[in-house]
C-alpha positions in Angstrom: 23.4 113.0 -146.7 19.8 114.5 -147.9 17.4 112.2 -148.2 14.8 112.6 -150.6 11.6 110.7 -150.9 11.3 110.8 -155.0 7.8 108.7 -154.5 6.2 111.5 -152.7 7.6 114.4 -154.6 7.0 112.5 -158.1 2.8 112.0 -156.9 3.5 108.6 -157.9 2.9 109.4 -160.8 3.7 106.0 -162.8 3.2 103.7 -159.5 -0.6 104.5 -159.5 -1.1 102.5 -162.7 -2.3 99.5 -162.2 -2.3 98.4 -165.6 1.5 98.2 -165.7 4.0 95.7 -164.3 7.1 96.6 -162.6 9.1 96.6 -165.2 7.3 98.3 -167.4 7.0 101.0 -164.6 10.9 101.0 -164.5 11.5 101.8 -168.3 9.0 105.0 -167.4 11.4 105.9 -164.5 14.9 105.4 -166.5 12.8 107.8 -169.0 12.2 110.7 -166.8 16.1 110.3 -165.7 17.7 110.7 -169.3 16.0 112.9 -172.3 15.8 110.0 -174.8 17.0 106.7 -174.9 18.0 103.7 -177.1 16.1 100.7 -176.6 19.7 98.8 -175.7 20.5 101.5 -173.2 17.1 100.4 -171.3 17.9 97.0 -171.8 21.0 97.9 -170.1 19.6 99.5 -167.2 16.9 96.9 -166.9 19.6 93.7 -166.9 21.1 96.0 -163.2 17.7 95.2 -161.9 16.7 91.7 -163.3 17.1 89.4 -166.0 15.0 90.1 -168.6 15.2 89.2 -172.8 15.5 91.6 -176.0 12.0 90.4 -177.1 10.2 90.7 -173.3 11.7 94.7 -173.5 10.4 95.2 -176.8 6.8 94.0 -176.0 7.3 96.3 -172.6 8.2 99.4 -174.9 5.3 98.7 -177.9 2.8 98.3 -174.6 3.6 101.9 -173.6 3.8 103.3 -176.8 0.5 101.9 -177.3 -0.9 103.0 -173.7 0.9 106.8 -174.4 2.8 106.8 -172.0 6.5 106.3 -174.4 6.6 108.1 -178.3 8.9 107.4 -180.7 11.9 109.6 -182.7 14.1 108.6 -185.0 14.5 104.9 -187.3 15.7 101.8 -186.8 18.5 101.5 -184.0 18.9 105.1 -184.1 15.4 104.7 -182.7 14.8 106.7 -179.2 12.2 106.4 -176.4 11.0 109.5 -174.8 8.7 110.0 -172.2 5.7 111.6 -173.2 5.4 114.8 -171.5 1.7 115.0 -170.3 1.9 118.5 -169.2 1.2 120.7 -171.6 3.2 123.7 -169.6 6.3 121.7 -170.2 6.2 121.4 -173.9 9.4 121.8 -175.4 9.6 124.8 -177.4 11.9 126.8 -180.0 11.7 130.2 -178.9 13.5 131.5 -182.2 10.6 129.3 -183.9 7.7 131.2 -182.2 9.0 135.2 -182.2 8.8 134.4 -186.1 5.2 135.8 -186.2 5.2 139.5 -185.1 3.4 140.4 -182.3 0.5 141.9 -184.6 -0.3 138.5 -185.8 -0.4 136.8 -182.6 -3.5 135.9 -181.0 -4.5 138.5 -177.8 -4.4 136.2 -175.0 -6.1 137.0 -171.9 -5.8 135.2 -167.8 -6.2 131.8 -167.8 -7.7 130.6 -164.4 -7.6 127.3 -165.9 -3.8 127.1 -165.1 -3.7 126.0 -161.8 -4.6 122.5 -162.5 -1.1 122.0 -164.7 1.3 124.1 -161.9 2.7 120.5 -160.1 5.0 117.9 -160.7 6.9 120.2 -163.1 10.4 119.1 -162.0 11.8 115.7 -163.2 13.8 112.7 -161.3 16.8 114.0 -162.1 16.1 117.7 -161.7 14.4 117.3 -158.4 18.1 115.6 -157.0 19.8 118.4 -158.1 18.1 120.3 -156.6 18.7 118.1 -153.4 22.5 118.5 -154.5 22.0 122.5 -154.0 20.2 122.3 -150.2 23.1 119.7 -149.3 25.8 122.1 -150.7 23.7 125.5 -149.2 23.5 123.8 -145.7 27.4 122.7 -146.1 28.6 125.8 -146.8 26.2 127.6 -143.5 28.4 125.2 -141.6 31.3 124.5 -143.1 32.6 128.0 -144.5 34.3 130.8 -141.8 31.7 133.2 -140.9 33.4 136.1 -142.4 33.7 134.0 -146.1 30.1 132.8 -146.0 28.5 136.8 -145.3 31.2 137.9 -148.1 30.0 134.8 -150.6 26.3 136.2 -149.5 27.5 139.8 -150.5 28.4 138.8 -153.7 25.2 136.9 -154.2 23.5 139.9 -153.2 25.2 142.1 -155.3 25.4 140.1 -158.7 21.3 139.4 -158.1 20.5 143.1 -157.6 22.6 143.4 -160.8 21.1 141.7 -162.9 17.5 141.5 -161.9 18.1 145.2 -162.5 19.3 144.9 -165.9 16.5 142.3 -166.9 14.7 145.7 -166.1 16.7 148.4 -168.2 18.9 149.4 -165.4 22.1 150.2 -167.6 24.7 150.3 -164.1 27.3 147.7 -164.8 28.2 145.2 -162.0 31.2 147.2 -161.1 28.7 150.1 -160.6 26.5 148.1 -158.8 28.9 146.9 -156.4 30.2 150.5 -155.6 26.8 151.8 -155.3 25.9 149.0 -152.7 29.0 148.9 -150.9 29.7 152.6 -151.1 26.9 154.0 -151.5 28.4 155.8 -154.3 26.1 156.6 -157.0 27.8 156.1 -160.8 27.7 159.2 -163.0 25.8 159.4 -166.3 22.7 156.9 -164.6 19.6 158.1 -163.5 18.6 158.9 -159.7 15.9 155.9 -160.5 18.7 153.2 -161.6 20.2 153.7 -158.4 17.1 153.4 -156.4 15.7 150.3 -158.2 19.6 148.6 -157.0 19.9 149.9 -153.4 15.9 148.7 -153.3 16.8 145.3 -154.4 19.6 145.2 -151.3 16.6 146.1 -148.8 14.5 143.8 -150.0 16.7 140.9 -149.5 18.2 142.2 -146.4 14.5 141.7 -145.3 14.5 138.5 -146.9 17.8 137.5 -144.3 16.3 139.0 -141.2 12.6 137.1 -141.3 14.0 134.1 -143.5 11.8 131.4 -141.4 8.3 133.8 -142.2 8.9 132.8 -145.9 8.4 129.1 -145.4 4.5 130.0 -145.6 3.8 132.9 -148.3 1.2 135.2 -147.2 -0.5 137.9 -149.8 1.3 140.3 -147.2 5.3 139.0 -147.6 4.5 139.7 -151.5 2.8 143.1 -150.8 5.8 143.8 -148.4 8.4 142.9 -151.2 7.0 145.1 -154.0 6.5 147.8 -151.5 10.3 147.6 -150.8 11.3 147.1 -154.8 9.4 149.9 -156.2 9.6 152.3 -153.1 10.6 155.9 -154.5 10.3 155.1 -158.0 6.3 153.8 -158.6 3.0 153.8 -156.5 2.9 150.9 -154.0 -0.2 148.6 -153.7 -2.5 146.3 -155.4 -3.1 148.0 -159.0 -7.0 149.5 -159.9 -6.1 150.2 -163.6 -5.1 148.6 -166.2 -1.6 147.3 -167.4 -0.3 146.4 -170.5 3.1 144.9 -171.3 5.7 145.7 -173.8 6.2 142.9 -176.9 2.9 141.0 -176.3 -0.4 140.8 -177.0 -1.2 139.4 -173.4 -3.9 141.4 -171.1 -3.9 141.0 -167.9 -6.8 141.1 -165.1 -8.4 144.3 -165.1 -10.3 145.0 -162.2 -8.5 145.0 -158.6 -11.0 142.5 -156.8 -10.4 140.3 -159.6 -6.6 140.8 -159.1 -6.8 140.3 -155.1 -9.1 137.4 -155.5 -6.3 135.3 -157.9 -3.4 136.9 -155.7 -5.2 135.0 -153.1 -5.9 131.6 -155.4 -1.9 131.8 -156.1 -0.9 131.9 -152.8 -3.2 129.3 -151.8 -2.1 126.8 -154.7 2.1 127.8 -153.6 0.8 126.3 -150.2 -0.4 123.4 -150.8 2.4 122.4 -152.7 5.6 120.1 -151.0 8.0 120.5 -152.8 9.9 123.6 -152.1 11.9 124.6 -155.5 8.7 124.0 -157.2 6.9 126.7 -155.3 9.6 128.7 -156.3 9.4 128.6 -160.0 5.9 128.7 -160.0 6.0 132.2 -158.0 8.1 133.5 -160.6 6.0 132.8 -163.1 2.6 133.3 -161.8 3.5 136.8 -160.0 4.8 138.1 -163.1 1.4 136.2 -165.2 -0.9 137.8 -162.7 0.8 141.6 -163.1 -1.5 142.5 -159.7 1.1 145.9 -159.5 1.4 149.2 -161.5 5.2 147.8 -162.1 7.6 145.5 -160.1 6.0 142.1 -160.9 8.9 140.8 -162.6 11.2 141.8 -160.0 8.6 140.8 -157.2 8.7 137.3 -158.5 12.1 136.7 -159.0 12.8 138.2 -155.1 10.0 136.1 -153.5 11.3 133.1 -155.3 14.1 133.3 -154.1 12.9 133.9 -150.4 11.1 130.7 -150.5 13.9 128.8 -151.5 16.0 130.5 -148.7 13.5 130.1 -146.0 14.3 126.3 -146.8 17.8 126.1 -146.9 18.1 126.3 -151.1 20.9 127.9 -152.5 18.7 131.2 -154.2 19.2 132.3 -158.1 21.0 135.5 -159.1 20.6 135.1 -163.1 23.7 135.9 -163.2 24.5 134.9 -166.8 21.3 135.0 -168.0 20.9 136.6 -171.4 18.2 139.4 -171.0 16.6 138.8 -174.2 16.1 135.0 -173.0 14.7 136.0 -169.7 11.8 138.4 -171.5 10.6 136.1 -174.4 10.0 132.8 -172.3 7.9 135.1 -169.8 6.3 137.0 -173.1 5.8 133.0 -174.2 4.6 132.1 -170.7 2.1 135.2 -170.5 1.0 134.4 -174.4 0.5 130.2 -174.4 1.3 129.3 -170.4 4.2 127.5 -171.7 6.9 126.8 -169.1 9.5 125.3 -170.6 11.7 128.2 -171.4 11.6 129.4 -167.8 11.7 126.1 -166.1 15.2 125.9 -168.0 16.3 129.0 -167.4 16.0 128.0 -163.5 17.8 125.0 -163.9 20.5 126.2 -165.8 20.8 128.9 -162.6 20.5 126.2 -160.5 23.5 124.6 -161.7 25.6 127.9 -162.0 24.6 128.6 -158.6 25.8 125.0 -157.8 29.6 125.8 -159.2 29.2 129.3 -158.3 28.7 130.3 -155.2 29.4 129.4 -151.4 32.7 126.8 -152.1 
């Protein structure tokens, strides 16, 4: 069984405080396992660990209230305790809420260097095993499954990735198509030349991917370089971009000059690095590739194709978006470009986690 050493991934987060007891540091815990809970369900919890009275948990709960750690919703014993999410990235969001105001009326937003110092601990307890329940199954499945059913399960992953990463960019093939073009090589009539390059391009990319899995344990500003230049080749110029880029439903401007664009490629890649825990260099890449925008086009599709080579080069099961809805996928990154917030994409990842999960290898 995978072991997973929560302390370490977690920072420590509520362990460093010196200021609270054990127990109190407990009720934090059971907090960032479950979205809200009742003051009997922690009293619950807590009675599996010690013996402890109604009034002792209710001083615990008004001393984290009052340090901020714990807020409040909802009256008398309907009353829930929620952890009080420090990083701003992860606000919750209503993403019907916010595409009220027209683009016109919201603010121009321009690259925030300042973002770095929120892109860690974005995962919670009970993400972060889930996403130990998706390297166990991934690893299970490499040695459990036939040889010929695992490349035919990694076949359909391939295809039904290429798919819909296309889509997400206005490729109109349907899967069916898709499949026949990469199987077949059997281009589907009434598409473009270019729909069909932009699929057969996402194939190469992850073949690459396969062949040097182990060189994407470490990202280099090279393996992104190398990606794009695979996504994009035939259909867009190849390179770090020297002009400048705007994008379609925001207000968001990117950097403009190229050795401003190489020098936060560089502070990216750096930041990924550093970081230990491997799913969350993952979502941050495909958020801060597409953020930075250092290509004419591809970014989006760069992203989503080095996340997933990061989480291969570690033994995670990758993300296809498969049943994503497009719409979705483009207004939390329009919201991510506009206010940095990550909720909507850090979702969107988990919910493809767990698809993933029931999905593919069994």
């Amino acid at each position: 069984m995978i072991r997973i050493n929560l302390r370490i991934i977690l920072n420590d987060r509520f362990m460093v405080k010196t200021n609270l007891n054990n127990r109190q540091k407990n009720i934090l815990n059971f907090l960032d396992e479950d979205l809200g809970l009742l003051r009997a369900e922690i009293e619950d919890k807590l009675a599996k660990k010690e013996v402890v009275s109604r009034i002792t948990v209710i001083r615990d709960l008004n001393k984290l209230v009052e340090f901020g750690y714990v807020i409040l919703k909802g009256k008398g014993k309907a009353t829930k305790y929620f952890l009080l999410q420090k990083n701003s990235l992860l606000r919750e969001l209503n993403i019907d809420q916010y595409f009220k105001k027209e683009q016109g009326d919201r603010e121009v937003r321009i690259y925030n260097e300042g973002i770095y110092k929120n892109l860690e601990g974005l995962y919670s307890k009970r993400e972060i095993e889930l996403w130990g329940k998706s390297l166990e199954h991934f690893k299970q499945a490499k040695s459990g499954l036939d040889p010929s059913i695992f490349k035919r399960e990694l076949e359909r992953f391939i295809i039904e990735f290429s798919w819909k990463s296309s889509q997400i960019e206005g490729n109109t093939y349907s899967l069916i198509e898709t499949e026949t073009l990469i199987k077949q090589k059997i281009p589907a009539k009434g598409h473009t030349k270019e729909e069909a390059i932009m699929i057969l391009n996402h194939k190469k990319a992850f073949d690459l991917i396969l062949v040097n899995r182990k060189k994407f344990k470490k990202i280099r500003k090279s393996d992104v370089i190398q990606l794009h230049n695979l996504l994009i080749k035939g259909l867009v110029t190849a390179g770090i971009r020297s002009q400048k880029v705007r994008i379609t439903g925001t207000n968001y401007v990117p950097l403009l000059q190229k050795p401003d664009i190489e020098k936060a490629l560089k502070k990216l890649i750096s930041h990924v690095n550093k970081i230990g825990f491997v799913p969350e260099k993952s979502l941050i890449l495909a958020a801060m590739i597409a953020y930075l925008q250092p290509f004419v086009d591809g970014n989006k599709r760069t992203s989503r194709m080095i996340a997933n080579a990061v989480l291969m080069a570690n033994d995670y099961l990758p993300l296809s978006y498969r049943n994503v809805d497009v719409n979705e996928y483009r207004s939390v990154m329009i919201v991510f470009y506009e206010i940095n917030n990550l909720y909507g994409l850090k979702k969107i990842f988990v919910d493809q986690l767990k698809f993933a999960i029931n999905s593919y290898f069994n």
